[in-house]
LOSE-346678 format. One line per field, with one value per residue (C-alpha): residue in three letters; chain; x, y, z. Coordinates in steps of 0.02 Angstrom, whole numbers, m for minus. Each point is the difference from the previous one (the first is absolute). Layout:
// residues N
code = c(ALA, ...)
unit = c(A, ...)
c1 = c(X, ...)
c2 = c(Y, ...)
c3 = c(Z, ...)
This chain:
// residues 636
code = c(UNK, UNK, UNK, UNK, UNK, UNK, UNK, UNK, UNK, UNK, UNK, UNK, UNK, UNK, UNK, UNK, UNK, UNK, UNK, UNK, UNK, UNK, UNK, UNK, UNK, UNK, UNK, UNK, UNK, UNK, UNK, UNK, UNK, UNK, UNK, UNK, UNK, UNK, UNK, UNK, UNK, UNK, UNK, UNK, UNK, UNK, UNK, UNK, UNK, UNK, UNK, UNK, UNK, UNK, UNK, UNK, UNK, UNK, UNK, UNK, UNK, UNK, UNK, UNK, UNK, UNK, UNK, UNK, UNK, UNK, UNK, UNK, UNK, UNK, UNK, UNK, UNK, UNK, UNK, UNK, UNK, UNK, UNK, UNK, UNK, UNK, UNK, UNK, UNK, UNK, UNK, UNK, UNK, UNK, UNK, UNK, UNK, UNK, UNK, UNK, UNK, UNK, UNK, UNK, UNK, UNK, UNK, UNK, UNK, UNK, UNK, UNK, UNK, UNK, UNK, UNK, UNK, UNK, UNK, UNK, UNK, UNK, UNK, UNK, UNK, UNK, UNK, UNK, UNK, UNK, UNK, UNK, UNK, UNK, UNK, UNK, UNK, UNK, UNK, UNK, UNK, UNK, UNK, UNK, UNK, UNK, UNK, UNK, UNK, UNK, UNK, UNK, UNK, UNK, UNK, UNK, UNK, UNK, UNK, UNK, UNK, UNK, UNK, UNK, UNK, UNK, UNK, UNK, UNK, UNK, UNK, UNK, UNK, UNK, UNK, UNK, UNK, UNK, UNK, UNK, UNK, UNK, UNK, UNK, UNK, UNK, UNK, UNK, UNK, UNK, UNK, UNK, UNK, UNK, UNK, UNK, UNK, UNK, UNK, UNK, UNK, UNK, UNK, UNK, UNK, UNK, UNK, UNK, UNK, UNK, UNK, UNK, UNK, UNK, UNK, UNK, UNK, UNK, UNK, UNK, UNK, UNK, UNK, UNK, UNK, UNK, UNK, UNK, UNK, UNK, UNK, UNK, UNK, UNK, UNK, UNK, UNK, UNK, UNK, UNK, UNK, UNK, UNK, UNK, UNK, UNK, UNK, UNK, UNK, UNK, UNK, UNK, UNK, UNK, UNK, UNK, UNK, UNK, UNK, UNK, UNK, UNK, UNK, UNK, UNK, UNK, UNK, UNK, UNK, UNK, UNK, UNK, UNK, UNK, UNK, UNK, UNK, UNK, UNK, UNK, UNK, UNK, UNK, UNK, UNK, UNK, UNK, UNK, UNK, UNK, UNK, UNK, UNK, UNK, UNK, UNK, UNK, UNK, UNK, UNK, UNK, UNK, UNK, UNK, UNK, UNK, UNK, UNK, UNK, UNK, UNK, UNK, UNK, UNK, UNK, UNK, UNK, UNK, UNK, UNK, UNK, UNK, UNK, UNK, UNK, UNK, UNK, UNK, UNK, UNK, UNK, UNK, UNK, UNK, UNK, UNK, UNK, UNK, UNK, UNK, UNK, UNK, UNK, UNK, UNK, UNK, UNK, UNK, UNK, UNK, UNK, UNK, UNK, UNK, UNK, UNK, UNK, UNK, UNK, UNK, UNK, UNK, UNK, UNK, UNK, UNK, UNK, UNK, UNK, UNK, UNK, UNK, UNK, UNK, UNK, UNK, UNK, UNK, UNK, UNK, UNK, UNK, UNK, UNK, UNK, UNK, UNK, UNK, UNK, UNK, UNK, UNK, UNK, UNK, UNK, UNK, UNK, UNK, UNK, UNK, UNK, UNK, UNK, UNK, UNK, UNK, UNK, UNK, UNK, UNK, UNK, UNK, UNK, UNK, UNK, UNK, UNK, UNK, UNK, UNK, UNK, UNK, UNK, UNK, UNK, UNK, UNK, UNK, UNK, UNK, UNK, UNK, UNK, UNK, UNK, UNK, UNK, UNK, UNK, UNK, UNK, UNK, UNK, UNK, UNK, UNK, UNK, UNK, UNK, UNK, UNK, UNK, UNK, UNK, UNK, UNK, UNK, UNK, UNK, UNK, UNK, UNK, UNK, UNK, UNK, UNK, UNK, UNK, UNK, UNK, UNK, UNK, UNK, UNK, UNK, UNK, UNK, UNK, UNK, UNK, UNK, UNK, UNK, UNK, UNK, UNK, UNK, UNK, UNK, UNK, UNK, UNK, UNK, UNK, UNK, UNK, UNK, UNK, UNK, UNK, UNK, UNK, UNK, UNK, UNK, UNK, UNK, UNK, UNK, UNK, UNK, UNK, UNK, UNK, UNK, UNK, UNK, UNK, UNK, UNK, UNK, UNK, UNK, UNK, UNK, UNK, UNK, UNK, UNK, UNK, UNK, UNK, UNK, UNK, UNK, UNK, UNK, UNK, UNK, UNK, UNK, UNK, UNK, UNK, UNK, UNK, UNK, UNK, UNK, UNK, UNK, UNK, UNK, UNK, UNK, UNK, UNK, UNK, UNK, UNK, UNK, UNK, UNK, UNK, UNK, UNK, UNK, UNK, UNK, UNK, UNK, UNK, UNK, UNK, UNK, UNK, UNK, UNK, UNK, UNK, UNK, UNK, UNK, UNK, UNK, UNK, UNK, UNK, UNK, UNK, UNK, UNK, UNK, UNK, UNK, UNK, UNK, UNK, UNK, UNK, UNK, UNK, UNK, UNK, UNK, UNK, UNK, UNK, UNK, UNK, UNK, UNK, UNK, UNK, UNK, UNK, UNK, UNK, UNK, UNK, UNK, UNK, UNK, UNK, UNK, UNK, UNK, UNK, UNK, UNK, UNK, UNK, UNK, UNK, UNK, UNK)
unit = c(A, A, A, A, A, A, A, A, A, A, A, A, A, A, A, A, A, A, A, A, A, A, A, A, A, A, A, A, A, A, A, A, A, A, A, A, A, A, A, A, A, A, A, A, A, A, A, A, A, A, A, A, A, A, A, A, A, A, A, A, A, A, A, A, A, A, A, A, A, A, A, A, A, A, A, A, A, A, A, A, A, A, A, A, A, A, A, A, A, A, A, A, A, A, A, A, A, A, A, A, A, A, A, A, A, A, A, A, A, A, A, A, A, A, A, A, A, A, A, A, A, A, A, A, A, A, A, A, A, A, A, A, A, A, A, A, A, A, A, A, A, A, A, A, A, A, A, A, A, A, A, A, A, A, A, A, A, A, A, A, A, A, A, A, A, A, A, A, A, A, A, A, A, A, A, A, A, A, A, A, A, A, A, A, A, A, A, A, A, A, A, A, A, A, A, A, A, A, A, A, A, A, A, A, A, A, A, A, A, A, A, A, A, A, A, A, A, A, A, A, A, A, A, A, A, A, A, A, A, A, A, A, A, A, A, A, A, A, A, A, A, A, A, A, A, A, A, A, A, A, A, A, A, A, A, A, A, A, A, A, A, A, A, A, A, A, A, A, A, A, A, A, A, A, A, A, A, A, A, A, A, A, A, A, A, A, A, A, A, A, A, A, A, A, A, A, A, A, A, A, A, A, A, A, A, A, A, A, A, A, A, A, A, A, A, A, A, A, A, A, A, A, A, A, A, A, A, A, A, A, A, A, A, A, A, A, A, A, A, A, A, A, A, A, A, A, A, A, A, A, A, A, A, A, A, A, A, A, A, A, A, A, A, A, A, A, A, A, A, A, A, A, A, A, A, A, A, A, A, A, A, A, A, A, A, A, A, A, A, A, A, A, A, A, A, A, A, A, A, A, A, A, A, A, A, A, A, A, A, A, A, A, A, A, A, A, A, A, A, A, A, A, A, A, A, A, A, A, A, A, A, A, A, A, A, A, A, A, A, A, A, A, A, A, A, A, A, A, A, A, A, A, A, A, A, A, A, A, A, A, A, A, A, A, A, A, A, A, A, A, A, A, A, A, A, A, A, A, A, A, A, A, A, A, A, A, A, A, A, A, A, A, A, A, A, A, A, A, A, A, A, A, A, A, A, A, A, A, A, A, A, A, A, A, A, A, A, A, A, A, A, A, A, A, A, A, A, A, A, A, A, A, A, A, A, A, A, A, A, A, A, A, A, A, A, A, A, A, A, A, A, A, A, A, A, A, A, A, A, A, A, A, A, A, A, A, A, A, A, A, A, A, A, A, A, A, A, A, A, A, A, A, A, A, A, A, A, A, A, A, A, A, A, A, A, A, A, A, A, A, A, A, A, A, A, A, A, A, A, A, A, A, A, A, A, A, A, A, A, A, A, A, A, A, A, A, A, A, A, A, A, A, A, A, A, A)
c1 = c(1495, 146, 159, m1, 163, m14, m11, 119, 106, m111, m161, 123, 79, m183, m67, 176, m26, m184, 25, 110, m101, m158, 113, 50, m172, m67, 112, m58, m146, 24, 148, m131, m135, 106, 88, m186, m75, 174, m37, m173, 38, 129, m91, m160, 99, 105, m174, m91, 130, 45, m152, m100, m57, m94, m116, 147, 86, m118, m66, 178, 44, m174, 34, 166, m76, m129, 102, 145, m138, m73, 212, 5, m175, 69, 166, m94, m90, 170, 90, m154, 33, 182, m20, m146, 82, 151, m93, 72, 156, m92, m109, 18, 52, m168, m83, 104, m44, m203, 10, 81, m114, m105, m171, m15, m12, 170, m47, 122, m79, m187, m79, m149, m98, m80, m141, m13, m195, m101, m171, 23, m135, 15, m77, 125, 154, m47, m32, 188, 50, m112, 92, 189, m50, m34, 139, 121, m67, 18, 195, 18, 12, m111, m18, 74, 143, m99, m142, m114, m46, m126, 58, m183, 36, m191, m92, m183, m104, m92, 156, 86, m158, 6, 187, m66, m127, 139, 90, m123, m24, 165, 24, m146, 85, 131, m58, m55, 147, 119, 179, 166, m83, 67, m82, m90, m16, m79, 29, m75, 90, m102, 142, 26, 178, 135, m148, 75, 177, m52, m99, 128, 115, m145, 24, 171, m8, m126, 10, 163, 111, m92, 72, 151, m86, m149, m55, m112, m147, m112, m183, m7, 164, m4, 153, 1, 79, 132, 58, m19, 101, 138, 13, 12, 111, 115, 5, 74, 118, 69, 36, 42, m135, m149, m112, m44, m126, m111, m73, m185, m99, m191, m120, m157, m116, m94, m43, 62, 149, 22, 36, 106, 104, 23, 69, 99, 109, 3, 102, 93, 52, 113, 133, 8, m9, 158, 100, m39, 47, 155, 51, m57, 79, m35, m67, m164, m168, m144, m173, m120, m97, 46, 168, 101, 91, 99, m105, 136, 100, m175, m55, 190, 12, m152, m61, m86, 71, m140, 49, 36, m128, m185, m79, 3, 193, m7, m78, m40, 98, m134, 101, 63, 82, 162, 74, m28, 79, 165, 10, 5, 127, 82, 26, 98, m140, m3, m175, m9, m100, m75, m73, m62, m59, m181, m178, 7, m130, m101, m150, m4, m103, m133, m24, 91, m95, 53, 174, 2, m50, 143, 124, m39, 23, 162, 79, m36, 95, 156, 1, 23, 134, 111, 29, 54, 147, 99, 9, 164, 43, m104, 100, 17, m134, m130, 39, m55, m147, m65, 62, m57, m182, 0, 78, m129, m141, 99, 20, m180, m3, 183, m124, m145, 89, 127, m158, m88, 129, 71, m177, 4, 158, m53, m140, 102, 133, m73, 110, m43, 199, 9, m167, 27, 185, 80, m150, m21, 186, 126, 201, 86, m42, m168, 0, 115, m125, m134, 82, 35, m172, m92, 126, m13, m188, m36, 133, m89, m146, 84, 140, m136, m98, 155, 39, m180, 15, 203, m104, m139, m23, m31, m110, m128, m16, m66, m119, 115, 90, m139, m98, 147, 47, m180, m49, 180, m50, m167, 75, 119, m158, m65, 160, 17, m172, 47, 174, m63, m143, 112, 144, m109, m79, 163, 68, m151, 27, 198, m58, m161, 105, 157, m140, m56, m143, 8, m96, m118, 41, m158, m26, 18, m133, 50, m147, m47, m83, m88, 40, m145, m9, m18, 157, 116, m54, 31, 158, 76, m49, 168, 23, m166, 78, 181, m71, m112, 133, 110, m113, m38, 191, 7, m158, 72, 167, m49, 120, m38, 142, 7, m194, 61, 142, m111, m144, 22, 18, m153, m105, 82, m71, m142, m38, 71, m204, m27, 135, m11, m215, 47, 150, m76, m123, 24, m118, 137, 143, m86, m27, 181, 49, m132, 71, 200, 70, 88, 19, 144, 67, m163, m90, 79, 87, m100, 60, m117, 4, m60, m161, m30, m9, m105, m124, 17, m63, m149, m65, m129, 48, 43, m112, 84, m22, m49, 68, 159, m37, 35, 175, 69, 172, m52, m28, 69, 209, 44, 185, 84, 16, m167, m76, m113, 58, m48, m118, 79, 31, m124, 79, m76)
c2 = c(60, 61, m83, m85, m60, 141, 126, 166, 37, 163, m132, m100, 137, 65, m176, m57, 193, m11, m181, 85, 122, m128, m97, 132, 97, m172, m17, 140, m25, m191, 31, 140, m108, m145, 104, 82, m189, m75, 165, m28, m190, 58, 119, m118, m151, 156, 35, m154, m100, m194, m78, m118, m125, m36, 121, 149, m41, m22, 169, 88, m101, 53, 181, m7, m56, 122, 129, m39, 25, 167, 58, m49, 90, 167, 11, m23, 160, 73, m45, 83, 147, 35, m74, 142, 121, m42, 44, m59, m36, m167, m38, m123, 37, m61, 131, 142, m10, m24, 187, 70, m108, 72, m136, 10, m142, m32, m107, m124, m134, m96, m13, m101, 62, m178, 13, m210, m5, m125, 14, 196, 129, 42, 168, 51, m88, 67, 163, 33, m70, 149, 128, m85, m7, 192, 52, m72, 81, 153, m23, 17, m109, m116, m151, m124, m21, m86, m97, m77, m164, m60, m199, m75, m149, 9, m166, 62, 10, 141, 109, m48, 56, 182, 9, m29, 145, 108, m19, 52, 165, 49, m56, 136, 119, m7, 40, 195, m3, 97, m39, m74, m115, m196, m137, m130, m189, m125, m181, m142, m140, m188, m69, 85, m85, 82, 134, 204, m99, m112, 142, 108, m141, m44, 192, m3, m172, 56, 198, 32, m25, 192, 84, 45, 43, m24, 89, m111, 73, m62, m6, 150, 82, 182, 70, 190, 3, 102, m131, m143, 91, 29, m173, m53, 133, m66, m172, 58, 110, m140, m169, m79, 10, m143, 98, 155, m6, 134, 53, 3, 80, m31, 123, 15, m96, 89, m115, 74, m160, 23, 183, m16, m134, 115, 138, m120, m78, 180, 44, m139, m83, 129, m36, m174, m15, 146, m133, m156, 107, 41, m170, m117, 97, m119, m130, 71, m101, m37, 56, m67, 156, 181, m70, 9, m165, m40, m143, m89, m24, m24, m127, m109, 13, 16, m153, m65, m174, m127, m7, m190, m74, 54, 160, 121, 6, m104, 22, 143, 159, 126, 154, m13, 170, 4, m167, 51, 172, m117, m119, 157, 59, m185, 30, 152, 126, 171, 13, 207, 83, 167, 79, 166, m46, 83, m27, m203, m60, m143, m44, m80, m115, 119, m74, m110, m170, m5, 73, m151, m106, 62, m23, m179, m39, 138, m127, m172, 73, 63, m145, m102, 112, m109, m130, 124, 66, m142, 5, 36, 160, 114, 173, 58, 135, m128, m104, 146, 50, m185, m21, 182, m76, m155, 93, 152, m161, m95, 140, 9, m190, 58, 149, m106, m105, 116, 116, m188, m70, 177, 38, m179, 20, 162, m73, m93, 85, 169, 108, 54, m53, 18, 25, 179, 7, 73, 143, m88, m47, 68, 22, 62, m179, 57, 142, m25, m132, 130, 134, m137, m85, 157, 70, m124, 0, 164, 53, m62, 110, 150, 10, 11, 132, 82, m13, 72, 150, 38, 72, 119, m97, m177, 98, 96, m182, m55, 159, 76, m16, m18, m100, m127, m5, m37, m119, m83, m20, m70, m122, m45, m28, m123, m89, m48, m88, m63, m88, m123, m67, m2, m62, m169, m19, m3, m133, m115, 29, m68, m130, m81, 14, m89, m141, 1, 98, 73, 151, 57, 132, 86, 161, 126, 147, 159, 111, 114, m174, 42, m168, m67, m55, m173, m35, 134, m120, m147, 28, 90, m139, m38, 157, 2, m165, 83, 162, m106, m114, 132, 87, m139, m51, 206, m8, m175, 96, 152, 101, 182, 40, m170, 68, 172, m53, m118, 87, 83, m192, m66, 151, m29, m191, 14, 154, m45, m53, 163, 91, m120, 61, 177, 40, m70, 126, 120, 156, 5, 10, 113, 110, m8, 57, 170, 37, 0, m184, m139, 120, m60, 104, m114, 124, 157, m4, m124, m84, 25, m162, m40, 128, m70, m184, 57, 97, m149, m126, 106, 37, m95, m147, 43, m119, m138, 22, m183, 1, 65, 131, m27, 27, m32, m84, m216, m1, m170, m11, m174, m46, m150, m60, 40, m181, m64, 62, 173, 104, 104, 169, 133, 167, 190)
c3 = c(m405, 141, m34, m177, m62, m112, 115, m3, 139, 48, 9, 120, 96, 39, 52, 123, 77, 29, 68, 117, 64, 40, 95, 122, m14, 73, 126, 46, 31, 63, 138, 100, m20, 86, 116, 84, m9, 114, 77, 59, 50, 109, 99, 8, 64, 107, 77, 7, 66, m24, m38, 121, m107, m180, 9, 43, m123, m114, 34, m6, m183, m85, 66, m84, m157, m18, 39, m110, m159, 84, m4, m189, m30, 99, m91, m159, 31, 63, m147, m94, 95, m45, m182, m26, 54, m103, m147, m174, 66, 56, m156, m121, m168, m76, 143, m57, m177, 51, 67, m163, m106, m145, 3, m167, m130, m78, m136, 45, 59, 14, 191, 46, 157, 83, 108, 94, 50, 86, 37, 17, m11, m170, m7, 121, m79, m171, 78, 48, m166, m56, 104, m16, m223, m2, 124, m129, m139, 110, m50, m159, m145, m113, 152, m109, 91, 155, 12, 151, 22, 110, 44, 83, 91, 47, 6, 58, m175, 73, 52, m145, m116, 110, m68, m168, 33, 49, m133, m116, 101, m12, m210, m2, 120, m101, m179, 88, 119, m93, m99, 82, 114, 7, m70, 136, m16, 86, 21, 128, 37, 13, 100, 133, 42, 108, 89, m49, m35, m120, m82, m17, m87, m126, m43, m31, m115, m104, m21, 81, m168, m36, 115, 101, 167, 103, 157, 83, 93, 136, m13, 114, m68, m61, m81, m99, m166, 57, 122, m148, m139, 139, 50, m192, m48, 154, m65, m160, 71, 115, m89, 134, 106, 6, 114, 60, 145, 53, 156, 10, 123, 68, m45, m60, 148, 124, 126, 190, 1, m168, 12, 150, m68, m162, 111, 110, m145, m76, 142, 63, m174, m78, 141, m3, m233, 18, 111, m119, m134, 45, 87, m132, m178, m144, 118, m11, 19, m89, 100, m142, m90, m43, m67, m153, m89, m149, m71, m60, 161, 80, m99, m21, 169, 110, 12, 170, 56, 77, 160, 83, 127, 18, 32, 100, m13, m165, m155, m91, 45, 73, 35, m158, m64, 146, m78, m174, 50, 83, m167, m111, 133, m28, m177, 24, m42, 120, 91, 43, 142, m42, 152, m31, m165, 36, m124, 68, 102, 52, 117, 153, 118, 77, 164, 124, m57, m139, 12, 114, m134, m101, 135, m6, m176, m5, 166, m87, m155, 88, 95, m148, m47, 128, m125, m124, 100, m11, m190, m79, m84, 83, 39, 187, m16, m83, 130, 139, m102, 16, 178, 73, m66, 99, 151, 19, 37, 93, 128, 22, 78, 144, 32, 59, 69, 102, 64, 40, 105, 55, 97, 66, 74, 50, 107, 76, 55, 38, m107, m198, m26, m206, m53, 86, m101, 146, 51, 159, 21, 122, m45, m138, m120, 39, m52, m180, m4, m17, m89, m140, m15, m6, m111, m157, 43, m23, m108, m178, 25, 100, m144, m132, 87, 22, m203, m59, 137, m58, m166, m43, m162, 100, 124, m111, m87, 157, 26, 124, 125, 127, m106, m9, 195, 49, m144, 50, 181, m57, m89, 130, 133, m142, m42, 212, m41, m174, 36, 150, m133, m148, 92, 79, m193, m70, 132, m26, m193, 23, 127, m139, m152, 88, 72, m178, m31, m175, m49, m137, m103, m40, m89, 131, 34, m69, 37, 170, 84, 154, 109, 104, 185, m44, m121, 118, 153, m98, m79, 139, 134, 26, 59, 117, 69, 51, 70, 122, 53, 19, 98, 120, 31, 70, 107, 88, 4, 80, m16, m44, m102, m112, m22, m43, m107, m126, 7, m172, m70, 87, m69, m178, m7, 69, m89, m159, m81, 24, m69, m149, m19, 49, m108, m153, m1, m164, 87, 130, m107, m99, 166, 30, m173, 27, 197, m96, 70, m81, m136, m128, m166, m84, 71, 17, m152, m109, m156, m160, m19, 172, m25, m197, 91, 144, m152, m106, 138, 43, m182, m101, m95, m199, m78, m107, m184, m35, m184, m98, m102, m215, m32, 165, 39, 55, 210, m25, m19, 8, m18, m25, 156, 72, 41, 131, 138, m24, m117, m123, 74, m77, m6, m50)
């Protein structure tokens, strides 16, 4: 842990001169960011003039607002831009020693590999476990040294009795699979207290005391062997550090949103994980899966408050892993970034419904987060982490409500004013005004563009350069009709959970789900509802160029059923993959481990051998503090 009384002067020297350099990398970022946001408020009050009332000024401050967060969000990718092409003059210590890394087992320490379920598919959950058990043994050495756990929090007797199934499959996979692969266990909890958190925590009670780490997996998590052995061999290399975070990309879903969104965060991610990398040092975060921890600091110092006052914003913690990642932080423990650290994936929502659905539940938990912030202790950069969460849906309610109020003042003056940011202004404010907005508006996306096509490497992952500019303008035509829907879900999200509305937290859909007409109309009524009011405030305006100007919004809401029904369609994705678009390095340059999961999921089910053989080791391994709570983990 970084600066024990014990501590050499070296271990000190190193900590006061990397403390140093944080402070003035995030000034650097943080005094641009400020400076374009005054920037942009002076020209827009420059142009628009003293305000005429409530509803000016009201228009004017929300502009400010929302443009403030789109200057942070630009410099981001800026400060992405320069740190990447810095190189290792940039990284981390921890990310220097990943590249030189041998994976290999070390023999030094004991790793447990948790997989939290919850009413999962089981076939499919058991079928990565498959893939991620023989990629391991692909590294050398006997398995012994890590082990997977399964952690069911499933309360559904028949789900839970498929898991059982499973796990009979793959104790007879493994007696023909072959030496050096890791032993599996699998344990379901009766009380299901604390949701994934409280999980986890059970874990590290009862089975933690046998090992050092534990890289905690989501139910759709896939990580190579390669990429686990690194991450252990880094925590034993670096004593000081609680937590090394990984980041994981979608892949694996063919849906025509699903595969879009796969190549979208492909290509505009990189950017933005290089800048928090090299802003936030030590001061890492904690995303929840496809991470590394040192059980001990995990477990002495992890553990979630109840927060005061009833839910939503009370209660049970939902978005659970950030705070944990800030009280490790607390403690003194270093939380690491690695972002190029590739064979870590995960799956993602496969059409807008239910990415919807996951906004919701993602909002009320970072909501909650606001009574976190003011606990004491908590470094800076924990304190951003939790912060930069609540901010990114709190924008979405100043959006709705600046373009709300912006076209009402617009219909009644005449004159776009801000909701054209300058376009239709006259001067020189006007026109700073414009050269700014559409600056840190376009920036994000231009500068990542910019990054893949700097490289023949980044460009063949993308199936060429061709391949990328039209799938990127694709995907730019969707996003104009994505953002006004996601944007007024997100405000009404903010706007139910603050009025009290608290949200379930269901097990989410994992699979290519074709939505219907019916549930895209009914959950996306809200939407339905805006586009036709919006649309009737511009036919009583009349005024052709209010029209012109919002008709890409209308046409997003009212369309948005559709796009839900069309892009959840996997035979279009599919069709897209064949004619070269969205294409990401999953497909160009596929991971085994990626094709044995995709082969796995598609064969025939081993049948379960319903009996142990004579001779063979008990299924049953019952410790001392198994009780009630849980059934004894059975391992092969």
């Amino acid at each position: 842990m970084p600066a024990a009384p014990g501590a050499d002067l070296t271990q000190r020297q190193e900590i006061r001169r990397e403390a140093a350099a944080l402070r003035r990398r995030r000034l650097a970022l943080v005094l641009p960011t400020v400076a374009t946001a005054l920037a942009i408020a002076a020209a827009a009050c420059a142009s628009a003039g003293v305000p005429d009332g409530p509803l000016e000024a009201a228009v004017l401050a929300l502009f400010c607002l929302a443009m403030a967060w789109q200057a942070y969000i630009a410099w981001q990718y800026l400060y992405g831009a320069v740190a990447a092409g810095l190189g290792a003059r940039v990284m981390s210590r921890v990310e220097r020693q990943a590249a030189a890394m041998a994976p290999v087992a070390s023999g030094r320490s004991r790793t447990a590999a948790v997989v939290a379920i919850h009413a999962e598919d089981a076939a499919a959950v058991f079928a990565a476990i498959r893939v991620m058990a023989r990629s391991l043994a692909r590294t050398g050495g006997d398995g012994r040294d890590l082990d997977i756990f399964v952690l069911s929090d499933t309360r559904d007797p028949e789900i839970a009795a498929a898991e059982e199934r499973e796990f009979a499959r793959i104790r007879a996979w493994r007696e023909t699979a072959g030496p050096g692969l890791p032993a599996v266990r699998y344990r379901r909890r009766q009380d299901n207290a604390g949701r994934k958190a409280g999980n986890i925590g059970e874990f590290c009670d009862t089975y933690g005391h046998d090992y050092d780490f534990m890289i905690v997996l989501d139910a759709d998590s896939l990580m190579t062997g390669t990429a686990m052995r690194r991450l252990v061999r880094l925590m034993e290399e670096n004593p000081r550090v609680g937590l090394i975070q990984t980041v994981s990309y979608a892949a694996g879903r063919d849906t025509l949103f699903a595969r879009i969104q796969q190549f979208a965060v492909r290509l505009y991610a990189p950017l933005s994980i290089r800048a928090l990398e090299t802003w936030q040092g030590p001061d890492g975060g904690y995303w929840g899966h496809n991470a590394i921890l040192r059980i001990e600091a995990f477990a002495a110092n992890a553990e979630l408050p109840v927060l005061p006052g009833r839910p939503p914003l009370g209660g049970e913690i939902l978005c659970h892993d950030t705070v944990e990642g800030a009280f490790l932080r607390r403690a003194g423990w270093e939380l690491r970034l690695l972002p190029d650290e590739p064979g870590t994936w995960e799956e993602m929502p496969t059409n807008l419904t239910d990415l919807l659905g996951r906004e919701r539940r993602w909002c009320q938990g970072n909501l909650q987060h606001l009574g976190i912030l003011r606990l004491p202790g908590l470094t800076a950069g924990s304190r951003w982490h939790l912060g930069a969460g609540i901010l990114s849906y709190l924008a979405s309610p100043v959006w709705v409500a600046f373009l709300g109020l912006g076209t009402w003042q617009a219909i009644r003056s005449g004159d776009l004013g801000l909701l054209a940011y300058g376009l239709a202004g006259e001067g020189p404010a006007a026109a700073i005004l414009a050269s700014l907005s559409l600056a840190v508006l376009s920036l994000p996306k231009l500068l990542s563009l910019g990054h893949v096509l700097l490289s023949a490497q980044r460009r063949a992952a993308f199936g060429g350069t061709r391949r990328l500019l039209v799938s990127a303008a694709l995907e730019q035509a969707l996003w104009v009709l994505l953002w006004p829907v996601m944007t007024l879900f997100n405000a009404g999200a903010v706007a139910t959970t603050f009025a009290g509305r608290v949200v379930r937290w269901d097990t989410q859909a994992r699979d290519d789900r074709r939505v219907p007409w019916s549930e895209a109309c009914r959950l996306q009524a809200d939407s339905l509802v805006a586009g036709g009011l919006l649309a009737a405030a511009l036919a009583y305006a009349a005024d052709p160029l209010l029209a012109l100007w919002m008709a890409p919004m209308v046409l997003a809401l009212l369309a948005s059923p559709a796009l839900s029904v069309l892009t959840s369609r996997a035979d279009l994705g599919q069709a897209a993959r064949r004619r070269g678009l969205f294409l990401t390095v999953d497909d160009t340059a596929q991971a085994r481990e990626l094709r044995d999961l995709a082969a796995a999921r598609a064969a025939p089910p081993v049948p379960a051998r319903p009996h142990p053989v004579r001779g063979e080791a008990p299924v049953w391994l019952a410790t001392a503090t198994d009780d009630a709570k849980a059934s004894p983990p059975r391992e092969i």
